[in-house]
mmCIF file of the N, C-alpha and C atoms, coordinates in Angstrom:
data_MODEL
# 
_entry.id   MODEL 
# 
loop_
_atom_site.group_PDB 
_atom_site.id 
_atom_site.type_symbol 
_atom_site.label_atom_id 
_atom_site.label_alt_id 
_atom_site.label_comp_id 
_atom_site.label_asym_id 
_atom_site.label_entity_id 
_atom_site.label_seq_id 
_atom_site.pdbx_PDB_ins_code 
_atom_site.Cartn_x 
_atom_site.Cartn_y 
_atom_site.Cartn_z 
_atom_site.occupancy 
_atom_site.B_iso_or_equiv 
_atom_site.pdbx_formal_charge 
_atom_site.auth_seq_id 
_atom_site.auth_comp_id 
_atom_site.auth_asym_id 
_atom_site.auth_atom_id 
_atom_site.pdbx_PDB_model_num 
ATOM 1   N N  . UNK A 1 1  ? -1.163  -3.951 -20.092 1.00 0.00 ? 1  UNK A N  1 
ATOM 2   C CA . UNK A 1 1  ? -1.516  -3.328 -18.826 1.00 0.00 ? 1  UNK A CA 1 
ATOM 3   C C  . UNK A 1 1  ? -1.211  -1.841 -18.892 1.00 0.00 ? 1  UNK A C  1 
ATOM 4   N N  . UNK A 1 2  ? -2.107  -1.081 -18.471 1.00 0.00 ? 2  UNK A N  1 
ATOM 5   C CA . UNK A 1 2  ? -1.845  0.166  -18.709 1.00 0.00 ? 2  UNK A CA 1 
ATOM 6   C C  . UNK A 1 2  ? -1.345  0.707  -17.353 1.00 0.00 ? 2  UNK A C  1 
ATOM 7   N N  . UNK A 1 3  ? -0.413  2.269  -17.463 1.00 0.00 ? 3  UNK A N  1 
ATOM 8   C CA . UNK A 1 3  ? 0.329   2.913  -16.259 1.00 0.00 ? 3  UNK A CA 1 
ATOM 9   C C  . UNK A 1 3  ? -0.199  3.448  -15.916 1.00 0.00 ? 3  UNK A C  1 
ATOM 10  N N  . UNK A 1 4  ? -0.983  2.965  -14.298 1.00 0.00 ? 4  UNK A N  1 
ATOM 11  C CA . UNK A 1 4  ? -1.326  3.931  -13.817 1.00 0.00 ? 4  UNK A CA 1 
ATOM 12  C C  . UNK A 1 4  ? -0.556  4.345  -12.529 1.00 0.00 ? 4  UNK A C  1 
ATOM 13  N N  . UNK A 1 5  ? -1.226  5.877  -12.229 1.00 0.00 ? 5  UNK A N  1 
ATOM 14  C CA . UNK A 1 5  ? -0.581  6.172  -11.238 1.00 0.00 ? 5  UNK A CA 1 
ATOM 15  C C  . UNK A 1 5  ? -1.748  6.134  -10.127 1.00 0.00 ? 5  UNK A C  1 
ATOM 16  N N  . UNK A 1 6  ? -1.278  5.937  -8.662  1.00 0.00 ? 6  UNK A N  1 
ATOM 17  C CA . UNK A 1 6  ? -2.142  5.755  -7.818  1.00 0.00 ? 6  UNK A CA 1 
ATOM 18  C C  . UNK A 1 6  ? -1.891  6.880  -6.589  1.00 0.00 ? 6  UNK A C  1 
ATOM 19  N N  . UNK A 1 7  ? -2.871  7.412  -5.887  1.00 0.00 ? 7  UNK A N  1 
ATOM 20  C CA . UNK A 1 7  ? -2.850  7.953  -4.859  1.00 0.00 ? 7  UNK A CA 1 
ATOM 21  C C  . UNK A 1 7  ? -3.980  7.320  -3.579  1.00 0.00 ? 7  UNK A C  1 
ATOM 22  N N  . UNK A 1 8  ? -2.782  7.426  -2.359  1.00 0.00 ? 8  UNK A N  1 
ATOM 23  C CA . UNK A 1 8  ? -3.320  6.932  -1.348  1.00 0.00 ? 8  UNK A CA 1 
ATOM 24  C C  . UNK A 1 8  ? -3.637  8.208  0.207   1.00 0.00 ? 8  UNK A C  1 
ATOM 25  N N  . UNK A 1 9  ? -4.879  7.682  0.663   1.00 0.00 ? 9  UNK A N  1 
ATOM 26  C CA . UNK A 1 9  ? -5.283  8.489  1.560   1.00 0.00 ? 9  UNK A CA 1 
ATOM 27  C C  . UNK A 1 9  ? -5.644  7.446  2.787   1.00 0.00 ? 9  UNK A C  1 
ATOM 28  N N  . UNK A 1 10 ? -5.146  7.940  3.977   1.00 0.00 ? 10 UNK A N  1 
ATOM 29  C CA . UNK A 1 10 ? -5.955  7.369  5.162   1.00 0.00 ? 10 UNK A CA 1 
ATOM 30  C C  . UNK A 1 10 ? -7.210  7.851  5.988   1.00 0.00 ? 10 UNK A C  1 
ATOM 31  N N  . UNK A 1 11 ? -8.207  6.486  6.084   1.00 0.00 ? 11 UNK A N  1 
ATOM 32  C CA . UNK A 1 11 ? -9.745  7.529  6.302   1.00 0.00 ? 11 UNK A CA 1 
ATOM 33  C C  . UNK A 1 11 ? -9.670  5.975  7.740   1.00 0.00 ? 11 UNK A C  1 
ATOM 34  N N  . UNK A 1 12 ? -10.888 6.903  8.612   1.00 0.00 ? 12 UNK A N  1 
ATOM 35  C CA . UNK A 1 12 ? -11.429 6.130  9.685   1.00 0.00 ? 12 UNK A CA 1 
ATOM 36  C C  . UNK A 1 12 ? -12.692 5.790  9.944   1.00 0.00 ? 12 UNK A C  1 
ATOM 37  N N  . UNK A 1 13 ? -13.051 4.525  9.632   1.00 0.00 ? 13 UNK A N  1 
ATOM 38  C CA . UNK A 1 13 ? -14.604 4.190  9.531   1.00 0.00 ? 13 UNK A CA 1 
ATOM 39  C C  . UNK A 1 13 ? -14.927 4.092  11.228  1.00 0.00 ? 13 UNK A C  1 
ATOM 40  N N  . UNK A 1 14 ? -15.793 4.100  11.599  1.00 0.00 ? 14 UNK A N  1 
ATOM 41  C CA . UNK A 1 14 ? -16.912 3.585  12.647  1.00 0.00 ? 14 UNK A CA 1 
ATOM 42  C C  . UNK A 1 14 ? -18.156 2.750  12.188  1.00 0.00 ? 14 UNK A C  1 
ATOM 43  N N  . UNK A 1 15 ? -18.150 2.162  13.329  1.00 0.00 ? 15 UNK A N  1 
ATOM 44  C CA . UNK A 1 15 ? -19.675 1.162  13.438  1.00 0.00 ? 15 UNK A CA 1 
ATOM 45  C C  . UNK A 1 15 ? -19.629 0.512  14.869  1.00 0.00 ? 15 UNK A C  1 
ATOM 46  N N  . UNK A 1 16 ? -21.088 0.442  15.113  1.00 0.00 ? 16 UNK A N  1 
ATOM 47  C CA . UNK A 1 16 ? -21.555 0.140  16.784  1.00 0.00 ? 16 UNK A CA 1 
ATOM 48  C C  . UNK A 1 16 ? -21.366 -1.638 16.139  1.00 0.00 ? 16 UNK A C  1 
ATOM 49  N N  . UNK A 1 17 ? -21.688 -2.168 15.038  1.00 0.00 ? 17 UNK A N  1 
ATOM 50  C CA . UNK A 1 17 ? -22.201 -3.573 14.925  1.00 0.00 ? 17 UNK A CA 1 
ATOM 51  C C  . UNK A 1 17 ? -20.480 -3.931 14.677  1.00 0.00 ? 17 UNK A C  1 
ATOM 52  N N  . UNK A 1 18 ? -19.799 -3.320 13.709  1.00 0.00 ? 18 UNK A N  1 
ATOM 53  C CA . UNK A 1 18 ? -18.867 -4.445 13.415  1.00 0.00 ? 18 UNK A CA 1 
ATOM 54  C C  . UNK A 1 18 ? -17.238 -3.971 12.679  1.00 0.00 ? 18 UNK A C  1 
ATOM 55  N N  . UNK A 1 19 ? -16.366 -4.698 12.225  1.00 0.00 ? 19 UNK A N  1 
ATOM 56  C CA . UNK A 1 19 ? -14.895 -4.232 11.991  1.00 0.00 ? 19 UNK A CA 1 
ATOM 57  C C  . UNK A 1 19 ? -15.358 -3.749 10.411  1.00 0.00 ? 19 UNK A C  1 
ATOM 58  N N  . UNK A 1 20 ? -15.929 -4.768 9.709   1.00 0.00 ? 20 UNK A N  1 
ATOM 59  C CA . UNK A 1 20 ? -16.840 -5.049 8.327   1.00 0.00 ? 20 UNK A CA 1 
ATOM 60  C C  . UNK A 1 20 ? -17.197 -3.718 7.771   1.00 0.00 ? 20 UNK A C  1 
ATOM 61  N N  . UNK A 1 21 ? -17.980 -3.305 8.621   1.00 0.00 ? 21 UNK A N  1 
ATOM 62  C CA . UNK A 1 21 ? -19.071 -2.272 8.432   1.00 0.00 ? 21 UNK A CA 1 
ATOM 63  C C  . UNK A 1 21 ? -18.120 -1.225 8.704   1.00 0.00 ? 21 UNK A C  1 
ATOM 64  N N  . UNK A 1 22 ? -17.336 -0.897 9.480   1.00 0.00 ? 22 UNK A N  1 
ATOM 65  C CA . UNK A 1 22 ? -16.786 0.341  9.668   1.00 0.00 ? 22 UNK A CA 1 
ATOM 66  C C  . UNK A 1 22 ? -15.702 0.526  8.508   1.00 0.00 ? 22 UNK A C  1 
ATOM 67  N N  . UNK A 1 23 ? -15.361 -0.252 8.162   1.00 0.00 ? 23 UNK A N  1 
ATOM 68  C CA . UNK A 1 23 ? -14.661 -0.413 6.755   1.00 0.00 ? 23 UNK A CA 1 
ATOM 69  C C  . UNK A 1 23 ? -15.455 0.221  5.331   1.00 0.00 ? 23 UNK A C  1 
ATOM 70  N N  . UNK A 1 24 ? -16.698 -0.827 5.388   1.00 0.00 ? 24 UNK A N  1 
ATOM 71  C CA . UNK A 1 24 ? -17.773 -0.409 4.576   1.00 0.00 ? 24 UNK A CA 1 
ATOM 72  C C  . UNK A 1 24 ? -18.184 1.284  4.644   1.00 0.00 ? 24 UNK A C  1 
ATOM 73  N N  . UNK A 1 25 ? -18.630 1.867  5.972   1.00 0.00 ? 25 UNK A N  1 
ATOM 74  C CA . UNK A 1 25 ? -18.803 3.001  5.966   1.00 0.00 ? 25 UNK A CA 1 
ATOM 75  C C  . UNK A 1 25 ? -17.981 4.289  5.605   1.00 0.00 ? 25 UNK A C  1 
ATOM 76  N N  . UNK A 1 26 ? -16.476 3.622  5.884   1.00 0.00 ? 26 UNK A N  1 
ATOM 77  C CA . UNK A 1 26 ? -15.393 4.582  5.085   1.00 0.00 ? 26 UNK A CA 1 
ATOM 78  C C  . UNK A 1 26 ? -14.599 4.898  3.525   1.00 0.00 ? 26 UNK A C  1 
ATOM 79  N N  . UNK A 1 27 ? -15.606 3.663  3.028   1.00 0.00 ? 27 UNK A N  1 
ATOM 80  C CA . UNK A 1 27 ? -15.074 3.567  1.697   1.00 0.00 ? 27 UNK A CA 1 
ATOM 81  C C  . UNK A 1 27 ? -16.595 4.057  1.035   1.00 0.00 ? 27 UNK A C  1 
ATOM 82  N N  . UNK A 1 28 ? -17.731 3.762  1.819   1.00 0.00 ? 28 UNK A N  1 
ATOM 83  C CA . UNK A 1 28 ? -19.148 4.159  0.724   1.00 0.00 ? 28 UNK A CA 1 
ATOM 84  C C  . UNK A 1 28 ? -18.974 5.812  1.000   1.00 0.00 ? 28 UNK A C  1 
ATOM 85  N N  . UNK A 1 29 ? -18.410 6.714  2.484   1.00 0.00 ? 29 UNK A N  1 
ATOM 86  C CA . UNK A 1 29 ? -17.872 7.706  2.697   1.00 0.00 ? 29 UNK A CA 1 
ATOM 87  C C  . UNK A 1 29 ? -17.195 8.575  1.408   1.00 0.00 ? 29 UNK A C  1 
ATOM 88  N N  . UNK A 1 30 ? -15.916 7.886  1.377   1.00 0.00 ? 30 UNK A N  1 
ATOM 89  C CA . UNK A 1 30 ? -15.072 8.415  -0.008  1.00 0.00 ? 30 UNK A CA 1 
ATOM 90  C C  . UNK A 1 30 ? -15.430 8.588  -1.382  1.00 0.00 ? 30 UNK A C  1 
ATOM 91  N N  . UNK A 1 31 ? -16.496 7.201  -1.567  1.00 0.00 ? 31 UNK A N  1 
ATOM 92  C CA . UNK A 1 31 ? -17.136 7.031  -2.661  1.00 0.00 ? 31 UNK A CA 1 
ATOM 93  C C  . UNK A 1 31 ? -17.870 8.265  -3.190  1.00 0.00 ? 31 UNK A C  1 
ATOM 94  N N  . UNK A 1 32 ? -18.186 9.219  -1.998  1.00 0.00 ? 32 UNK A N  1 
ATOM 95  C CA . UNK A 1 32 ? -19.217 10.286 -2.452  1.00 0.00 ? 32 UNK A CA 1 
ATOM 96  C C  . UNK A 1 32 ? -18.307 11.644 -2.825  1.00 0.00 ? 32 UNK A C  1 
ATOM 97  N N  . UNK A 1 33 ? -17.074 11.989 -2.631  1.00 0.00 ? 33 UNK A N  1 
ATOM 98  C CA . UNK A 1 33 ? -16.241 12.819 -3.319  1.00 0.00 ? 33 UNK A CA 1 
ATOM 99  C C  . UNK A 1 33 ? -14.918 12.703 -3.995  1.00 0.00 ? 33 UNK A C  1 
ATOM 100 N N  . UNK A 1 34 ? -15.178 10.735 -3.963  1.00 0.00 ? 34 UNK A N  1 
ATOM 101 C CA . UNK A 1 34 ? -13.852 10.710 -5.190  1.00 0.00 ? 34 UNK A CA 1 
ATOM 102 C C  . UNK A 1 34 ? -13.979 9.657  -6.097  1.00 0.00 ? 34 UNK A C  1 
ATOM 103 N N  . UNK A 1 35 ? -13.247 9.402  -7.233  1.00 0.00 ? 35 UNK A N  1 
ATOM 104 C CA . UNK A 1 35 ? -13.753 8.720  -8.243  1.00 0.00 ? 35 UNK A CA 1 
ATOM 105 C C  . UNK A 1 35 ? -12.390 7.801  -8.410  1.00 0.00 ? 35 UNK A C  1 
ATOM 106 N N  . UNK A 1 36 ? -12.433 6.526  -8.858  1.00 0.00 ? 36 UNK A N  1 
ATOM 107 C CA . UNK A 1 36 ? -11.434 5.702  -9.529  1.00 0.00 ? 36 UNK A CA 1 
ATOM 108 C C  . UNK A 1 36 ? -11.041 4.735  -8.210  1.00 0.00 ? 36 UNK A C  1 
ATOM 109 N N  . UNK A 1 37 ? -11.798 4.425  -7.002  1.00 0.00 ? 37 UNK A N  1 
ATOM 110 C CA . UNK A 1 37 ? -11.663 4.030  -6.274  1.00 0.00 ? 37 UNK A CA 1 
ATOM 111 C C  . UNK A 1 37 ? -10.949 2.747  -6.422  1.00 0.00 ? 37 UNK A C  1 
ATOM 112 N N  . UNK A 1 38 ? -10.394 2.122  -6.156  1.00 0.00 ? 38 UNK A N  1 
ATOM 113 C CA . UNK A 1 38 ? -9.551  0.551  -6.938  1.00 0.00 ? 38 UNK A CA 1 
ATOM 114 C C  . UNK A 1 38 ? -8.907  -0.148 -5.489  1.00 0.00 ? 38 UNK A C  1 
ATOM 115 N N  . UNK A 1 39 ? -8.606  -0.353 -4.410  1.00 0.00 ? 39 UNK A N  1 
ATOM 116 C CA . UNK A 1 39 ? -8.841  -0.951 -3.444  1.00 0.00 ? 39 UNK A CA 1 
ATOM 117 C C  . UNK A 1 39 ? -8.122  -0.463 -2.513  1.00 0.00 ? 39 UNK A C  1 
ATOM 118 N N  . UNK A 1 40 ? -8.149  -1.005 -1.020  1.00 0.00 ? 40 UNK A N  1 
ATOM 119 C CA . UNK A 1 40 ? -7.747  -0.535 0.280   1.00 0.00 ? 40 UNK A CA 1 
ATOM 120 C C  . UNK A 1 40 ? -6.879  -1.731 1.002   1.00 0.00 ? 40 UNK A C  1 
ATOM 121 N N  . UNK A 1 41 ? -6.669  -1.572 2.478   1.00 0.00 ? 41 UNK A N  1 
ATOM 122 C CA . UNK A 1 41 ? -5.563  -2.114 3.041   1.00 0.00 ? 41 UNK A CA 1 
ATOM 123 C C  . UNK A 1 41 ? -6.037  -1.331 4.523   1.00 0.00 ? 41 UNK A C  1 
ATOM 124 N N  . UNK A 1 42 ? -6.296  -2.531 5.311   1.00 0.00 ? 42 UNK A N  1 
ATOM 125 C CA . UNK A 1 42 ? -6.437  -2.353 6.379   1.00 0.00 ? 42 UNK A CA 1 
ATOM 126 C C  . UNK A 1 42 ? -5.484  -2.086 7.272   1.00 0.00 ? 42 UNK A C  1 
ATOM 127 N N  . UNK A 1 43 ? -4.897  -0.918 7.456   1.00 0.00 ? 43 UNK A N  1 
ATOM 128 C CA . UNK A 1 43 ? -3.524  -0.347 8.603   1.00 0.00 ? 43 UNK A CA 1 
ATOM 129 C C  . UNK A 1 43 ? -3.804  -0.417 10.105  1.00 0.00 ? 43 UNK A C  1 
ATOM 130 N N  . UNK A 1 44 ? -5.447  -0.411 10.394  1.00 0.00 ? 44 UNK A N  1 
ATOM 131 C CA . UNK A 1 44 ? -5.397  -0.251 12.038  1.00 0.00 ? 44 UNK A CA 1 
ATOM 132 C C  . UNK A 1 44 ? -6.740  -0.625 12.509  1.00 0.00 ? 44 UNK A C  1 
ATOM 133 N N  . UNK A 1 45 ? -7.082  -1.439 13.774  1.00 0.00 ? 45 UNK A N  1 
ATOM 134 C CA . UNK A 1 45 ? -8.601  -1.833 14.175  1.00 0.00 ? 45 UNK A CA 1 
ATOM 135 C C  . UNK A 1 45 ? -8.217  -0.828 15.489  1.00 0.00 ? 45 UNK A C  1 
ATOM 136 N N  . UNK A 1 46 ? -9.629  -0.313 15.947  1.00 0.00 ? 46 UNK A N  1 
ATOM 137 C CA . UNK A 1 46 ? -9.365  -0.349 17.435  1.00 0.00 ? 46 UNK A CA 1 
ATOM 138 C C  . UNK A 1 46 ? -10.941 -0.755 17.752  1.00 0.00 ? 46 UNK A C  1 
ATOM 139 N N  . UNK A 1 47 ? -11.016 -0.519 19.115  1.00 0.00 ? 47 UNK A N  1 
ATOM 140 C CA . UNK A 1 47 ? -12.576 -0.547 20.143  1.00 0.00 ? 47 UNK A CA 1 
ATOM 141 C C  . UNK A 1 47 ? -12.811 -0.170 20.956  1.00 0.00 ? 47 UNK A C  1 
ATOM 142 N N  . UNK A 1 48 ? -14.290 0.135  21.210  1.00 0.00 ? 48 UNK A N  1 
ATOM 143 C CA . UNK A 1 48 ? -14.375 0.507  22.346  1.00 0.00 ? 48 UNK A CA 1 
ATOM 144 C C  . UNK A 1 48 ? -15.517 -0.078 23.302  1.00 0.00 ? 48 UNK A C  1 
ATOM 145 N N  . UNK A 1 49 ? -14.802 -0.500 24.808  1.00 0.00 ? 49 UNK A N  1 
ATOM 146 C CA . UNK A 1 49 ? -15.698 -1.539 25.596  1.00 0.00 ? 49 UNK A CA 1 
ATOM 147 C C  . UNK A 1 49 ? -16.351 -1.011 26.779  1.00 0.00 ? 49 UNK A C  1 
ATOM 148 N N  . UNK A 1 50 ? -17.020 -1.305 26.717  1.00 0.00 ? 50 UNK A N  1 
ATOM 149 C CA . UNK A 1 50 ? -18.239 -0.920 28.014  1.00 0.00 ? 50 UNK A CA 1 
ATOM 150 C C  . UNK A 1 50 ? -18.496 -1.982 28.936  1.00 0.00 ? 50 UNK A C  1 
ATOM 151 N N  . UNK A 1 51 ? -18.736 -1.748 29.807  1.00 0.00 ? 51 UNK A N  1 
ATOM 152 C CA . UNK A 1 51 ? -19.303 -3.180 31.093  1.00 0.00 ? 51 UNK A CA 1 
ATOM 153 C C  . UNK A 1 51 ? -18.875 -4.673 30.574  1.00 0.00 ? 51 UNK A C  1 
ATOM 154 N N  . UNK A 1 52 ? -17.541 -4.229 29.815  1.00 0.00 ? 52 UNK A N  1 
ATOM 155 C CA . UNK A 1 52 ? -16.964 -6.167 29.022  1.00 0.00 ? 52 UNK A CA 1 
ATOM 156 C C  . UNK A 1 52 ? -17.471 -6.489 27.960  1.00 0.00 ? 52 UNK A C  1 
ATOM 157 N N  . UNK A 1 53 ? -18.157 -5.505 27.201  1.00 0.00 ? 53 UNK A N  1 
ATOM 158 C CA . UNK A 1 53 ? -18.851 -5.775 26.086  1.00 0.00 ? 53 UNK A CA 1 
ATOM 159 C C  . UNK A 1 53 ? -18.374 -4.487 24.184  1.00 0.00 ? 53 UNK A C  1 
ATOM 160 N N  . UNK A 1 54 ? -17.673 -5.001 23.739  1.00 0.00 ? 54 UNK A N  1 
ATOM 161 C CA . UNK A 1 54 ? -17.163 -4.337 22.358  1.00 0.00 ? 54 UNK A CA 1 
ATOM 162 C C  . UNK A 1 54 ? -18.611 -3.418 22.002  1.00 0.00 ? 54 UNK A C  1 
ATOM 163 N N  . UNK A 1 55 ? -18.239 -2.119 22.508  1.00 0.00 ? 55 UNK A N  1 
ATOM 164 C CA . UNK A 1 55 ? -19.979 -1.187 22.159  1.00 0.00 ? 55 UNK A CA 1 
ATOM 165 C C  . UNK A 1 55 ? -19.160 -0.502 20.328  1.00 0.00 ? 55 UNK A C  1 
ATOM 166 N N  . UNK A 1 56 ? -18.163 -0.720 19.904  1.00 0.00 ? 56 UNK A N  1 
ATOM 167 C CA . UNK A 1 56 ? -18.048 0.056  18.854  1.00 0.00 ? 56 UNK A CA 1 
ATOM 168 C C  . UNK A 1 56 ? -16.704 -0.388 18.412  1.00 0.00 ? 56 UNK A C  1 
ATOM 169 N N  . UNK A 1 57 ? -16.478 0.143  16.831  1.00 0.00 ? 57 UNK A N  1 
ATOM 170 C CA . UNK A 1 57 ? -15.253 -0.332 16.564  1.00 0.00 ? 57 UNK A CA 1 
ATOM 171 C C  . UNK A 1 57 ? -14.845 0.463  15.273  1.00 0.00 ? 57 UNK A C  1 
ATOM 172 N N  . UNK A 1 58 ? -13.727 1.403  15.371  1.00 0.00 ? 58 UNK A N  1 
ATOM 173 C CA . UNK A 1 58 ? -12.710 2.263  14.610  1.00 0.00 ? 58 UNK A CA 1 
ATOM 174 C C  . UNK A 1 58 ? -11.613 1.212  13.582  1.00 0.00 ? 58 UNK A C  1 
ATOM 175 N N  . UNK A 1 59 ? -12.372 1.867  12.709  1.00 0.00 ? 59 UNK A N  1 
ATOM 176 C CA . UNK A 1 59 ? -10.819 0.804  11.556  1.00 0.00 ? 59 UNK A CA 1 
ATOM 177 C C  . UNK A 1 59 ? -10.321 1.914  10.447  1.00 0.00 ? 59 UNK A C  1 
ATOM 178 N N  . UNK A 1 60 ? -8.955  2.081  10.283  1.00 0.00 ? 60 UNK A N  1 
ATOM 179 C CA . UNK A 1 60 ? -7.992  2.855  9.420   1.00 0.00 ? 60 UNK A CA 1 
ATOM 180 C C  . UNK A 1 60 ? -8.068  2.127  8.555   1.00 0.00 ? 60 UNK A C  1 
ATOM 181 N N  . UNK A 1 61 ? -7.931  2.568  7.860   1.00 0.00 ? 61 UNK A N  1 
ATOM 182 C CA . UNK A 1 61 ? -7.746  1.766  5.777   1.00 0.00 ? 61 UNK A CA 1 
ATOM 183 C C  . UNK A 1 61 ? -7.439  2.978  5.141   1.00 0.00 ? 61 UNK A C  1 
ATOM 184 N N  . UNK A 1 62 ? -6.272  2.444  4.419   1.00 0.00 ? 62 UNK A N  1 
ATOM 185 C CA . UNK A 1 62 ? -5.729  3.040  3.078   1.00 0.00 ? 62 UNK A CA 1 
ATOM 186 C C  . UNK A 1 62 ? -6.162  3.033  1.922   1.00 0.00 ? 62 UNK A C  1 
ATOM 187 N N  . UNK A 1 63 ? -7.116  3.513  1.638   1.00 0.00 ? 63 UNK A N  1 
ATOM 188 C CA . UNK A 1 63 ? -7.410  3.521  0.528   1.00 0.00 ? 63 UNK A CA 1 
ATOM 189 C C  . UNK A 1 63 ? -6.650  4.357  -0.788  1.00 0.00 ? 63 UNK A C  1 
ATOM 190 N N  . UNK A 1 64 ? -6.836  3.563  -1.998  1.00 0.00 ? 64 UNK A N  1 
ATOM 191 C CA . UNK A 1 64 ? -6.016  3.490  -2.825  1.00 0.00 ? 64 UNK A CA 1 
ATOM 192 C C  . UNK A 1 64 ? -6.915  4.088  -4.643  1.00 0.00 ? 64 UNK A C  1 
ATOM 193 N N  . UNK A 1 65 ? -6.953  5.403  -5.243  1.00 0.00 ? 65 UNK A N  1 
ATOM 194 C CA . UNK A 1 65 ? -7.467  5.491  -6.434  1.00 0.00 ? 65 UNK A CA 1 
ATOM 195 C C  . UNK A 1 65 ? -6.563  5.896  -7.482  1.00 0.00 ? 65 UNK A C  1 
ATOM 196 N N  . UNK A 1 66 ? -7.090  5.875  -8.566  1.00 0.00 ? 66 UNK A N  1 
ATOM 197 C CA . UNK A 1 66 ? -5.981  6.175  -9.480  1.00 0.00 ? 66 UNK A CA 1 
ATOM 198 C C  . UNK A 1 66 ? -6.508  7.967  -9.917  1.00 0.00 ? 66 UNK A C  1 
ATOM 199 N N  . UNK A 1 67 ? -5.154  8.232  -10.734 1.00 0.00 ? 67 UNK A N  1 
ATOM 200 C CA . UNK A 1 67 ? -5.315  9.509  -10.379 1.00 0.00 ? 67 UNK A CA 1 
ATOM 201 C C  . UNK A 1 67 ? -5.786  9.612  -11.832 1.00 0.00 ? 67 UNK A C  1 
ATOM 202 N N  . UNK A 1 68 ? -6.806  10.807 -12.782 1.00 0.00 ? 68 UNK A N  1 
ATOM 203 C CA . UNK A 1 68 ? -7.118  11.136 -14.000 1.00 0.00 ? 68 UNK A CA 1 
ATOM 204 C C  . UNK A 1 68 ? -6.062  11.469 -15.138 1.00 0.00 ? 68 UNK A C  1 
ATOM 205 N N  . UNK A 1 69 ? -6.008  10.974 -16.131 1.00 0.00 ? 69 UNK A N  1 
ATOM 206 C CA . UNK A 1 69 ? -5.537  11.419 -16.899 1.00 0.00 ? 69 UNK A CA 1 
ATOM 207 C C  . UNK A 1 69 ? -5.371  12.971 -17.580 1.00 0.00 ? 69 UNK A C  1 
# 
C-alpha cells in the first residue's frame, strides 16, 4: 500500500430534485479544477420548503484528494 497524503476541502452542492444530485453536482463541480479525487463524507443536509413542499436541497461534503507527488 502506498503513502499517501490526503487533503480535505468542504464544498456545498444544490439541487431543486434531490440530496443525490446535490452531492453529485459538488463533486462533478470540483472535478473540473482538481485532480486525484478519491472520496467524500457527507457533514451536512439542509432544505428548503415552500407551501409544505421540499423546493430544494443544500448538502456539505468533505471531500477528500490526494495530494501530487
Amino acid at each position: 500500500m502506498s503513502d499517501h497524503v490526503y487533503k480535505a476541502i468542504e464544498l456545498t452542492g444544490s439541487s431543486p430534485n434531490s440530496m443525490e444530485e446535490a452531492v453529485s453536482n459538488a463533486i462533478a463541480r470540483a472535478h473540473k479544477t482538481l485532480h486525484n479525487l478519491r472520496w467524500f463524507e457527507v457533514v451536512d443536509t439542509r432544505g428548503h420548503i415552500e407551501e409544505g413542499r421540499i423546493v430544494h436541497w443544500q448538502v456539505t461534503v468533505k471531500v477528500n484528494f490526494t495530494l501530487d507527488e
